[in-house]
N, C-alpha and C positions, 0 to 999 in steps of 0.2 A: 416221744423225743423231747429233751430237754437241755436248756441251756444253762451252765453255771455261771453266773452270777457274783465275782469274787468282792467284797463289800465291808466295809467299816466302819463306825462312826470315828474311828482314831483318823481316817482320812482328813476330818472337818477342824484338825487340830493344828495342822500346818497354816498359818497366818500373816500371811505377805502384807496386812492390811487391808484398811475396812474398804478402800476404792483400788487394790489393788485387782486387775482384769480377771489373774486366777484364785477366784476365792474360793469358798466353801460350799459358797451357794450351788454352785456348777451342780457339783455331788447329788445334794438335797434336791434339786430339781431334778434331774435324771432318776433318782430312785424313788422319789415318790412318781412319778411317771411311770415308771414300772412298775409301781404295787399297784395303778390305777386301772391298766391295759386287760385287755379283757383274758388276754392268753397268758393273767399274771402265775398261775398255777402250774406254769408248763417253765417257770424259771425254778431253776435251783439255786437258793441263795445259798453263799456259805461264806466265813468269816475265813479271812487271811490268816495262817497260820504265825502262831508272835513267831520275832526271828529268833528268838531264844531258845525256842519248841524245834524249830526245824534244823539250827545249828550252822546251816552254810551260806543262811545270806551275808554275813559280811564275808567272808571269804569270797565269795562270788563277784561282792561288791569290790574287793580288793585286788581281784584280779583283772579286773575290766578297768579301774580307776587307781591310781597313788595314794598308796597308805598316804604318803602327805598330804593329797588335798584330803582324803575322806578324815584325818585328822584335825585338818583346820577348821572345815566343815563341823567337826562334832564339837569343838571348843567355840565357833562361832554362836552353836546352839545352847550350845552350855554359858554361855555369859549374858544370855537373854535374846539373843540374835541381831540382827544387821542385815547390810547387802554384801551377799555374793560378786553381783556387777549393777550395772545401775536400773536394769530390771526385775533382778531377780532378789528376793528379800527374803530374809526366813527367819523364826520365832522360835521361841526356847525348845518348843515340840519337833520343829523340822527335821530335824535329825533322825528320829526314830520314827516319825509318819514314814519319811523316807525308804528308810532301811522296810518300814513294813510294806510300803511299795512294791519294793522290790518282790519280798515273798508272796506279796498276792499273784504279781506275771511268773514267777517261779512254781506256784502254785498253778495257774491256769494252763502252764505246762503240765504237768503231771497230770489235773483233772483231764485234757484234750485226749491225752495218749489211752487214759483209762476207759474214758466212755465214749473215743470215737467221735465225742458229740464236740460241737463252740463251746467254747467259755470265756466271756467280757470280764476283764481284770477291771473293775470300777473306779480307781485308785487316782491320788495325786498326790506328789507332786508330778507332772510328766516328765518324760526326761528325753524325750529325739535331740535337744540339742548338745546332751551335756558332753563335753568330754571330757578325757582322760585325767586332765591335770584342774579343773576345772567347771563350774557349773554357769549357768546363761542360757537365755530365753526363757524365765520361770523352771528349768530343769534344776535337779539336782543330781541324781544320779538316772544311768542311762539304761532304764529296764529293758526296754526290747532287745537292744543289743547283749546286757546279761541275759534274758530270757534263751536268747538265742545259742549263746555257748553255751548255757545251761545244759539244753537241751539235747546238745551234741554229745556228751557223755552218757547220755541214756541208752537201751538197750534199742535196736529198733531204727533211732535216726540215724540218720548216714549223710543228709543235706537240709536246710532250712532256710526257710526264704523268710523274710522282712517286706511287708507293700507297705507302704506310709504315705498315706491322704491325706494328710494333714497340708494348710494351708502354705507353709512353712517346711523350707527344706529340714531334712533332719541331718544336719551336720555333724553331729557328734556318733548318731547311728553309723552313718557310713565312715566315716574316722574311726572308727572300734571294730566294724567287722569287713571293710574292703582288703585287707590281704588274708581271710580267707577264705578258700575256693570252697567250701563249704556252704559259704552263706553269700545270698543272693540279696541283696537290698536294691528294691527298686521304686521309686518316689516321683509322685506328681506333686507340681508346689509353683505357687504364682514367681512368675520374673517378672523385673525386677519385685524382689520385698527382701525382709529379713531371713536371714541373716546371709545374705548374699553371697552362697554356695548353693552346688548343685547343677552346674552346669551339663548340659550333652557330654561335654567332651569326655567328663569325670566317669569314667566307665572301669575305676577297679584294679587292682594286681593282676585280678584271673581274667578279666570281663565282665564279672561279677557283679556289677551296677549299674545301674539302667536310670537316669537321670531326664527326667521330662517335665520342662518349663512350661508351663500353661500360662498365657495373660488375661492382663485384668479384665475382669467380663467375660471369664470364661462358664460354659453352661454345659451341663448334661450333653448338648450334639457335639461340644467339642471332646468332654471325655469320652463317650462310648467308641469312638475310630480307635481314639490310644488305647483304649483298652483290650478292644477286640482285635486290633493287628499287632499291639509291641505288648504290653502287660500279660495278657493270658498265655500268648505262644512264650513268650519268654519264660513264665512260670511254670507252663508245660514242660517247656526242653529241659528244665533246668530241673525240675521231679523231687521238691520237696515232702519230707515225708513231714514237718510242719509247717505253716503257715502261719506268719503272724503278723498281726494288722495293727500299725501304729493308728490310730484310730484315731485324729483331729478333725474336729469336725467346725475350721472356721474358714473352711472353703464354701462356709453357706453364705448366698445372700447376705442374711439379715447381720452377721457376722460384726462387729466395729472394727477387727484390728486387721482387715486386707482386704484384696476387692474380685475376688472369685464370686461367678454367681452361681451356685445350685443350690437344690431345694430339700430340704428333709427326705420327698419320696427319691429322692435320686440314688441316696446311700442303701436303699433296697434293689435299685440297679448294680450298684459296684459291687456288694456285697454277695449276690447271686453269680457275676465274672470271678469271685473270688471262690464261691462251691463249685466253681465248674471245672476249677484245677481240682481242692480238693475239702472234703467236708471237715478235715483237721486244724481247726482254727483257732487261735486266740487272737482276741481283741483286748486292747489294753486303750487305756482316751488317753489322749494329748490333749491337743486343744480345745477351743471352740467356749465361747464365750458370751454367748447368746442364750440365755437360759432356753428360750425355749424350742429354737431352733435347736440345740443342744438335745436337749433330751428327746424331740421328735425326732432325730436323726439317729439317735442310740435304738430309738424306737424300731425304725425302719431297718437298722442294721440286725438285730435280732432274728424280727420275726421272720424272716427269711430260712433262716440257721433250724428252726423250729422243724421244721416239713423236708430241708435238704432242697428244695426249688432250687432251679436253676437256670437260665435261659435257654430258648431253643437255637439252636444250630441260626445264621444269613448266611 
């Protein structure tokens, strides 16, 4: 069994700045982590397809997003770069890291349907919050949710879910795909924090979203209830023939930018509730900004995916 691995060095080229939270390092620290693991042989790296080579990520990207912004956005990069908003910054490269962003989660679609098997999109910049007309929280464009429709035009799928752990609701994921009944987005994410959406009540066109606020000093006993009574049945009923895992990983501890507490081994907990819907998975990272809580937890999300484990029946 093996996991793909979808990876760049053009990722390290997007440039917010040298104390900007989402830098490059993230990347470099997670993948040298996994060339160091002892089951590093059982990963399948592979290089994100240029969008040039593949022909529909901007198309994809235009469909999910306004030629206008994704226009501003390319002229923003093309004049040497700026801010987006007053977090999000980008550099002469952002643009086209971006766009290649995108074809890695577009890619990690294709790999999943192919072999069955996980496959982690490595990629940055992230994008759960981006939306439609607009980029914010370090996002630029909004991969999961393209991944998502993506995916829907393929031979095969018929429904797709979205889970997003990330510490931080994903406002722009659910703004892109809650009217349709197709796609299921459902998200744990501290309350109050940024960007202050994501409420219960926010349940969807169809029903379609599942919104679940956790507070600050939240721990592993308080995920596994949500998980095993609302996440898992809800993923069940709902019978996605993919699975895709916004994948932020700064609901850790050691985490600087919110105050959820779990632990690196914990995401080999959530990650086995998420085999137990179904072994079709892509993982793409959001957040998380902890070097090495970061890449211990990419860690733990993996080697799970490796063998198909899964948790027994309470």
């Amino acid at each position: 069994m093996k996991v793909s691995v979808i990876y760049s060095a053009q990722f390290l080229e997007h440039n917010p700045g040298r104390y900007h939270p989402e830098n490059a390092g993230r990347l470099t620290a997670v993948s040298e982590a996994l060339k160091r693991v002892s089951w590093a042989e059982q990963l399948d790296w592979r290089s994100p397809t240029e969008p040039s080579d593949r022909g529909d990520v901007l198309h994809w990207v235009e469909q999910i997003h306004s030629p206008g912004y994704v226009a501003a956005l390319l002229q923003l990069c093309r004049g040497g770069g700026g801010r987006v908003d007053g977090d999000t910054v980008v550099s002469a490269r952002s643009y086209d890291v971006a766009l290649l962003a995108v074809s890695a989660w577009l890619d990690g679609v294709d790999q999943v349907l192919k072999t069955g098997c996980a496959a982690f999109a490595l990629a940055r910049p992230p994008g759960h919050h981006a939306l439609r007309d607009r980029g914010m929280g370090f996002c630029l464009f909004a991969n999961g949710a393209i991944a998502a429709h993506y995916a829907l035009t393929l031979a095969g799928i018929r429904r797709v879910a979205i889970l997003d752990w990330d510490v931080h609701h994903g406002n722009g994921t659910q703004a892109l795909v809650e009217t349709n009944p197709d796609i299921f987005y459902g998200s744990l994410h501290q309350s109050p924090c940024y960007p202050g959406t994501g409420q219960a009540s926010e349940t969807g066109t169809y029903n379609n979203v599942l919104n679940l606020p956790m507070s600050s000093g939240s721990t592993l006993a308080d995920y596994q209830p949500i998980f095993e009574q609302q996440i898992v049945p809800r993923l069940k009923a709902f019978q996605p023939d993919l699975l895709i895992v916004s994948a932020g990983y700064d609901a850790n501890q050691a985490d600087p930018l919110a105050g959820i507490s779990l632990q690196p081994p914990d995401y080999r907990i959530l990650t086995q509730y998420c085999l137990s819907v179904t072994p079709s998975i892509l993982f793409g990272l959001e957040g998380g900004y902890d070097y090495d809580a970061l890449s211990q937890s990419v860690l733990m999300t993996i080697e799970p995916c490796l063998t198909h484990s899964v948790l027994p029946r309470t």
